[in-house]
N, C-alpha and C positions, 0 to 999 in steps of 0.2 A: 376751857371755854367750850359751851354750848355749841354744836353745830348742827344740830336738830331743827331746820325750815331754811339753812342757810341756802343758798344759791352759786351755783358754781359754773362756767360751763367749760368743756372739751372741746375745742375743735380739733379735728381727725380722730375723732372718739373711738371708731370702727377699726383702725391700727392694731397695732402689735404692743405699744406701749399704751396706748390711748385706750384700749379696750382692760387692759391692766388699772390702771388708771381712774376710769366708770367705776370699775365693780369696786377699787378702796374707795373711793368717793362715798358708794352708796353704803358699802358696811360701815361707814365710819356717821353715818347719820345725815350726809350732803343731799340735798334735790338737786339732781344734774342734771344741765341740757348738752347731750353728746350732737355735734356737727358729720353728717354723714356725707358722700358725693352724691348720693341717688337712695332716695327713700324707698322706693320701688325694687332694691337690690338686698335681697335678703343674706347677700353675704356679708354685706357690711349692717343690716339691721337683727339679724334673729339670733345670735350671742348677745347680743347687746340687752334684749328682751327678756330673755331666759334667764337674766340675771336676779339675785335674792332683792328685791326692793321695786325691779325696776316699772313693777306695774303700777306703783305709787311716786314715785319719787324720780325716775328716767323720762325726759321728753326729749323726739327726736329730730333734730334740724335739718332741712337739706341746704346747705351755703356751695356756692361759686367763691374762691378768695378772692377773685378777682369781679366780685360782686358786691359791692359795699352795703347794700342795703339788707342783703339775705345774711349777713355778718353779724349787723345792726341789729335787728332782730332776734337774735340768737343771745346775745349778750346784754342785751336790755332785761334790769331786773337784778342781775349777779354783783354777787360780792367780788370775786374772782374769776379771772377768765384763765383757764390752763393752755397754750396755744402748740398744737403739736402738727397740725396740718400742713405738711410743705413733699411736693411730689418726691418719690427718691426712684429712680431708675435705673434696674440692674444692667440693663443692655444699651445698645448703642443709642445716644440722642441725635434725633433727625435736627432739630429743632431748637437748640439752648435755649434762649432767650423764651420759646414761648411754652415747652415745656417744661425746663425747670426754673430759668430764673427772674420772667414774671412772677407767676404764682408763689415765687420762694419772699422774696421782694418786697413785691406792692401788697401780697397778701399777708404779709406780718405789719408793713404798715397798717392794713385797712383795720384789723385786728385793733391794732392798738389805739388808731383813731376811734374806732366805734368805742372801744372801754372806755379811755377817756369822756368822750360825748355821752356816754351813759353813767359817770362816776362809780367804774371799777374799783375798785379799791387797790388789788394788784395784778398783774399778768406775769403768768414763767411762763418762759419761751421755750421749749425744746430747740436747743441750737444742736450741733454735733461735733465729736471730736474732729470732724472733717473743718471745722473752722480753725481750728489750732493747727491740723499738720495737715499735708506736707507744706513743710517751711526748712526747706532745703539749706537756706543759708543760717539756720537759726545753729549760733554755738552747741557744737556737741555736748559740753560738760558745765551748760545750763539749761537749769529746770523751766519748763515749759510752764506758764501760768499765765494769768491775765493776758499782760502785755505780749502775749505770740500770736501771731495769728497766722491763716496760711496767706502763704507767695501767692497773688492773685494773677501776679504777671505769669508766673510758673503754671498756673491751671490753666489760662486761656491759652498757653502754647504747647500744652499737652493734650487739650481736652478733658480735664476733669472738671465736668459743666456742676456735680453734685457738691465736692466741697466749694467751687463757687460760689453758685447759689446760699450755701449754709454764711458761708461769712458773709457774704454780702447783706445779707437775712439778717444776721447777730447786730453787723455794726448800724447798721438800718433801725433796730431795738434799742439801743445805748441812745443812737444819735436822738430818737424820739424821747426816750425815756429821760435824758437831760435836756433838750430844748423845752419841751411840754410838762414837766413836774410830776410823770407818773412814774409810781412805784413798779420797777421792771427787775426780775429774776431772770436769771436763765443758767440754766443747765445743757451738759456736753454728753452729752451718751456719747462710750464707743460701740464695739459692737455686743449688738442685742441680740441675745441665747438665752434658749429654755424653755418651756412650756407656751405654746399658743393658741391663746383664744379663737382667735377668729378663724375660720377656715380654709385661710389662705395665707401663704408663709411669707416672713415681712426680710425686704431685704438680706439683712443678715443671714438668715437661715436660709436664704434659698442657694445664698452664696456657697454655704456650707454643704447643703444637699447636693450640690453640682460639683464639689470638690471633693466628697464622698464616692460621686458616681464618675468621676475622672472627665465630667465635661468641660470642666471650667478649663483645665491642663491645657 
């Protein structure tokens, strides 16, 4: 199939996977619209520009997820929405509920309402291995698949707000994606290694760099 005028768009296009992501989009023949936090911040816009196509075929959005209208916009038009934008925080959360697990949340809702109201055709979710484990009570000498999800009771009494957020995020996607008749994908990255785009190191690798330089210890 032709994918030559098609319509696609990224949200967290300016990421680690999301900037990956753009540039197959555009070698592969796709007009994409990447989602940025701040249009005016050349770390998350000028990789993204530099890109082979992107002076014809890249246009760039500033959305709030917790902004349904600047969302709306964004995916008005598209065949597909690829949805990867949900905060991830290396360091301590002051804040859960309004740093990571609104935004993780309502903004995959909004996501999926806007495609819907604009007749998407499909949305993949970037969920993460973080929604399948830790799941403490989960039998050792069965395979983790679908039906596991993480202890949610076990994250809110440890504080891990980030795989909260991710499952809460995932079953939030299924729950839409069967009440409402959209076509929903989602995919679990674990951890993300290897060459990056953008000029500033995602999660993963900063983990990595800190456990290199013995700070993390």
């Amino acid at each position: 199939m032709s994918t030559e005028g098609e319509v696609v768009c990224v949200t967290g296009g300016s990421g680690c996977i999301g900037s990956w992501l753009v540039r197959l989009l555009l070698e592969r023949g796709y007009a994409v619209r990447a989602t940025v936090k701040n249009l005016k911040d050349e770390k998350e816009t000028k990789h993204l520009q530099a890109m082979e196509g992107a002076d014809s075929r890249l246009r760039l959005y500033q959305i709030e997820l917790l902004d349904y209208d600047s969302i709306l916009a964004a995916v008005d038009g598209c065949a597909g929405v690829f949805h990867l934008a949900s905060p991830c925080i290396v360091d301590k959360v002051q804040d859960p509920q309004r740093e990571l697990l609104d935004p993780a949340i309502k903004g995959t809702r909004n996501v999926l309402t806007a495609a819907k109201e604009k007749g998407v055709r499909r949305v993949v979710v970037t969920s993460s291995i973080s929604a399948i484990t830790p799941s403490p009570k989960w039998p050792a000498d069965v395979v983790k698949a679908e039906d596991c999800w993480t202890d949610m009771d076990y994250c809110e009494q440890n504080g891990l707000w980030y795989p909260l957020s991710k499952t809460l995020a995932e079953k939030a996607a299924w729950g839409f994606a069967k009440e409402k008749g959209l076509d929903v994908v989602v995919v679990n990255p674990g951890t993300v290694m290897g060459p990056v785009i953008p000029p500033t190191l995602n999660a993963s690798m900063l983990m990595l760099l800190r456990l290199l330089q013995a700070t993390a210890i």
